[in-house]
C-alpha positions in Angstrom: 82.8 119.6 209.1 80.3 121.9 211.1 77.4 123.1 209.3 75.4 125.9 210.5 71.9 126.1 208.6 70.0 128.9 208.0 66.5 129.5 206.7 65.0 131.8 204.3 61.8 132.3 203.2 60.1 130.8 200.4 59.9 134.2 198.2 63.4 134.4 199.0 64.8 131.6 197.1 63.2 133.2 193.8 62.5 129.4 192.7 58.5 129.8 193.4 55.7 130.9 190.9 53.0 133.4 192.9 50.4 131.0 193.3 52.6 128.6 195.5 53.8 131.4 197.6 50.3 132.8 198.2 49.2 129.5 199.0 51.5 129.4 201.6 50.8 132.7 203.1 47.1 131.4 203.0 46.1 134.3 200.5 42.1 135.6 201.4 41.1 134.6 197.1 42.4 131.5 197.2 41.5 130.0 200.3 37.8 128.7 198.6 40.4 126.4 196.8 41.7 124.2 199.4 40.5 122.3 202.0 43.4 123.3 205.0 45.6 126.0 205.7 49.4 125.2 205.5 50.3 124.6 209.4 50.5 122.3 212.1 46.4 123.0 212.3 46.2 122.4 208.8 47.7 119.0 209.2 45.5 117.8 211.8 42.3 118.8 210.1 43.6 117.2 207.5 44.1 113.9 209.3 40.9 114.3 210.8 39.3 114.0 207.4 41.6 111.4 205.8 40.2 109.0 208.8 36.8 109.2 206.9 38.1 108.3 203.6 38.2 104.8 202.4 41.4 102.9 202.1 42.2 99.8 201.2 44.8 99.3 203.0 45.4 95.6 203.0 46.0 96.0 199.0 48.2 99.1 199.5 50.2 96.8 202.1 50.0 93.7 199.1 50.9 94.9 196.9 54.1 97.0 197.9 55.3 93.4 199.7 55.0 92.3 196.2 57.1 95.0 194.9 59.7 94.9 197.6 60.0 90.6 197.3 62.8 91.0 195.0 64.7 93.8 196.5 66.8 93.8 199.8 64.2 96.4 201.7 65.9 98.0 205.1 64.5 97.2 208.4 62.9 101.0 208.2 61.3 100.1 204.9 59.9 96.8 206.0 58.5 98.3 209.8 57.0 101.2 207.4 55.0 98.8 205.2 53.7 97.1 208.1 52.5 100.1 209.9 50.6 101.1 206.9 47.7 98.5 207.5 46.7 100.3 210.9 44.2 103.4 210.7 46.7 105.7 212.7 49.3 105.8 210.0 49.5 108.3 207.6 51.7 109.3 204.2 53.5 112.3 203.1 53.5 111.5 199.7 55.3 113.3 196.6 55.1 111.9 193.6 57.4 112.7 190.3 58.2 110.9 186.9 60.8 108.4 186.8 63.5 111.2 185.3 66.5 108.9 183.8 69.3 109.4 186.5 67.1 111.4 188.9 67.1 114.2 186.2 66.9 118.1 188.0 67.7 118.3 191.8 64.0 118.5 192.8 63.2 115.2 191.9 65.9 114.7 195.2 64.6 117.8 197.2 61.2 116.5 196.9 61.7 113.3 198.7 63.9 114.9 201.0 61.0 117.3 202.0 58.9 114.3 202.8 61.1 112.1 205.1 61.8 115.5 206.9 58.0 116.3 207.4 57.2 112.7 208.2 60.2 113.4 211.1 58.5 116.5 212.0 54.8 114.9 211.9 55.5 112.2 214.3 57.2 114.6 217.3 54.8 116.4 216.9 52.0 114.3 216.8 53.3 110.6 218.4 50.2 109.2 218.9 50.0 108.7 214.6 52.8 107.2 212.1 54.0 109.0 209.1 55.6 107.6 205.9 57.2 109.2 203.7 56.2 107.7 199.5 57.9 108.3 196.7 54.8 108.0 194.1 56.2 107.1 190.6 54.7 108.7 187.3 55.7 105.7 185.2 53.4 105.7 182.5 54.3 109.4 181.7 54.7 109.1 178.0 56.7 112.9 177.3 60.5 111.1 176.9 61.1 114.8 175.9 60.9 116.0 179.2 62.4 112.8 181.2 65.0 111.8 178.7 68.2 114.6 179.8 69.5 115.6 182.2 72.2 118.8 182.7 75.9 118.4 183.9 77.4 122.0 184.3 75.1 123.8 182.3 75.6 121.1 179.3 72.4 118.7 178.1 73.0 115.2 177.8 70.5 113.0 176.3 68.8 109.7 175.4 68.6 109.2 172.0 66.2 105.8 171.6 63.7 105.0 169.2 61.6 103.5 172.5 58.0 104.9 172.2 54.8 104.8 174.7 55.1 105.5 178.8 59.2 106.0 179.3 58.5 104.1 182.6 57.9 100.7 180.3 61.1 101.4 178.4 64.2 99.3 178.4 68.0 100.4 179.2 69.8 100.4 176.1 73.0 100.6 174.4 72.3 104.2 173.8 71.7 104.9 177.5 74.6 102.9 178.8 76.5 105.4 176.4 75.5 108.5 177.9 76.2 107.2 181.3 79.8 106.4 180.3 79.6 109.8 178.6 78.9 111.5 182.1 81.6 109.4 183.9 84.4 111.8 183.5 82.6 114.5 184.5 81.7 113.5 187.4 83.8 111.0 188.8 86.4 113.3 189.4 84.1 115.0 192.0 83.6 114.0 196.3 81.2 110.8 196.0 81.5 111.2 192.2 82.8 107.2 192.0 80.5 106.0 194.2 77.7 107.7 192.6 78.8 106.2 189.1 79.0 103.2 190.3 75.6 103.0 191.6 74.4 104.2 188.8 75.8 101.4 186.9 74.4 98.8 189.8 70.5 100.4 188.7 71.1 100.7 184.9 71.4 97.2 183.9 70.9 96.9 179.9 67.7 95.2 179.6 65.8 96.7 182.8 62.8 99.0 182.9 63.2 102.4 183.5 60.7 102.1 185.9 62.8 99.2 188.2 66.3 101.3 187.5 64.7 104.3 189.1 63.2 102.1 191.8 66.5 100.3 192.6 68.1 104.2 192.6 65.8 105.6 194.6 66.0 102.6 197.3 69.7 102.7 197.5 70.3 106.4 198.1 66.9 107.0 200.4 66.2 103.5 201.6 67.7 103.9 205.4 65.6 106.9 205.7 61.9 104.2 205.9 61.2 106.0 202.1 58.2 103.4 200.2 57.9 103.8 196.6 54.6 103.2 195.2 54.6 101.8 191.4 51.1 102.8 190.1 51.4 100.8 186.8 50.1 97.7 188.4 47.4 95.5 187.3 46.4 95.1 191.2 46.2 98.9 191.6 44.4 99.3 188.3 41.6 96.8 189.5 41.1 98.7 192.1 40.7 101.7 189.9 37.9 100.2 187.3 35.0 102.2 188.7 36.8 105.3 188.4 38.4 104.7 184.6 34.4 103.5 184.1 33.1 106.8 185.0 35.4 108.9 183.2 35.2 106.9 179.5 31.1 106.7 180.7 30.5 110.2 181.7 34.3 112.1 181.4 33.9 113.6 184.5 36.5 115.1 185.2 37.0 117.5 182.6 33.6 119.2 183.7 34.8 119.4 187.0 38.3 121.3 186.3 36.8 123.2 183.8 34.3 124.5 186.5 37.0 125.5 188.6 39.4 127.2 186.3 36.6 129.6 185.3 35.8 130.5 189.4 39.7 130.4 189.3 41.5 134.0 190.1 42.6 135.7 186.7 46.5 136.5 187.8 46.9 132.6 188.4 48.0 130.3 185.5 46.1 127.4 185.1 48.6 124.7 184.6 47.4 121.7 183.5 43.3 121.7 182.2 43.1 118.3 181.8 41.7 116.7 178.3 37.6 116.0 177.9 39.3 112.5 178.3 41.7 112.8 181.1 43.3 109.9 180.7 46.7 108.4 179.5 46.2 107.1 176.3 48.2 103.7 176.2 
């Protein structure tokens, strides 16, 4: 089969709110709101500043050996840990909710954008290493917003009584349903089996959602050197204490974003405003 790719413009897909595509353009109002413009200059400056910042990277590099013991990580994967302990390596890193069967098709085009700028990062600059991480919002608690997904415009959903962060949450009965459920809708399509199938493999009854979407993940982006970074670690966490000290001490944060969003331009929606206390609460 020959493919010829084209490309459009970001506007032109119609998929983008006005504050991403005047970020991209490097719009004069919001420029006091980043640090670097988006291009290859961009990038570097960016680099250049990262070198400054503190990082433990012998943890990072502990902890995701830990992670990957029990797992059957590619040669890619492996070399791609390992270069993470040396100063000249660097991560483009997207980070998503673990959304039960991927959920919407951005959870794939996301990672996708990373291993592709990680390819274009290191031909164009071969004197550093890029990675491309797959950083996974575990503890999100909104099962509302993870728990469907959409097959030809229908909604198919976990029904559980499972409370708390939907990364901590068991496969059950209910969820091994609603995969059967999907089966004949998509089976009968190219790859459908095979992509049932693995499914199956990563849904075990009794696993977290968090190490289903971890085993996924691995087997359909593993060959391409992806790392996935589980935050909900008590290693991580220690590492964290100064900062969750702060915040319940002083709840920084809040003042911070607060500060911003009032400097912020008026046609822009502020998103997410963050609570006083921006934290999870588990």
């Amino acid at each position: 089969m020959i493919n010829t790719p084209k490309q459009i413009s970001y506007e032109a897909t119609g998929s983008f709110s006005k504050i991403v595509l005047d970020y991209v353009k490097g719009d004069e109002q919001l420029q006091p709101f980043f640090a670097n413009p988006v291009s290859p200059d961009g990038i570097k400056k960016t680099i250049e500043a990262r070198k400054l910042f503190a990082t433990n990277r012998t943890l990072l590099v502990d902890v995701l050996q830990k992670h990957y013991a029990n797992t059957n990580p590619t040669a890619q994967q492996l070399q791609n840990i390992q270069l993470l302990a040396h100063s000249n390596c660097f991560t483009v890193t997207t980070a998503h909710q673990p959304n039960i069967f991927t959920g919407h098709l951005y959870f794939i085009y996301k990672i996708l954008h990373a291993i592709k700028l990680c390819e274009k990062l290191k031909a164009d600059m071969p004197e550093n290493d890029f990675v491309p991480v797959y950083y996974m919002g575990s503890e999100d608690a909104d099962l509302d917003e993870l728990g469907h997904i959409y097959i030809n415009g229908i909604k198919h959903e976990w029904k559980t009584n499972q409370t708390g962060a939907v990364g901590r949450m068991r496969v059950d009965k209910a969820l091994i349903q609603m995969l059967d459920t999907v089966q004949g809708e998509i089976a009968v399509h190219p790859f459908g089996k095979e992509i049932i199938d693995q499914m199956k493999t990563c849904y075990v009854e009794g696993t977290s959602i968090e190490q289903a979407t971890f085993k996924l993940v691995n087997a359909l982006f593993g060959d391409y050197g992806l790392i996935i970074v589980l935050p909900d670690d008590a290693d991580y966490k220690r590492a964290f204490i100064p900062v969750v000290a702060k915040e319940l001490k002083e709840q920084f944060s809040h003042s911070i974003v607060k500060e911003t969003s009032i400097r912020f331009p008026k046609e822009y929606k502020v998103q997410a405003g963050g609570r006083e206390l921006n934290m999870f609460y588990l």
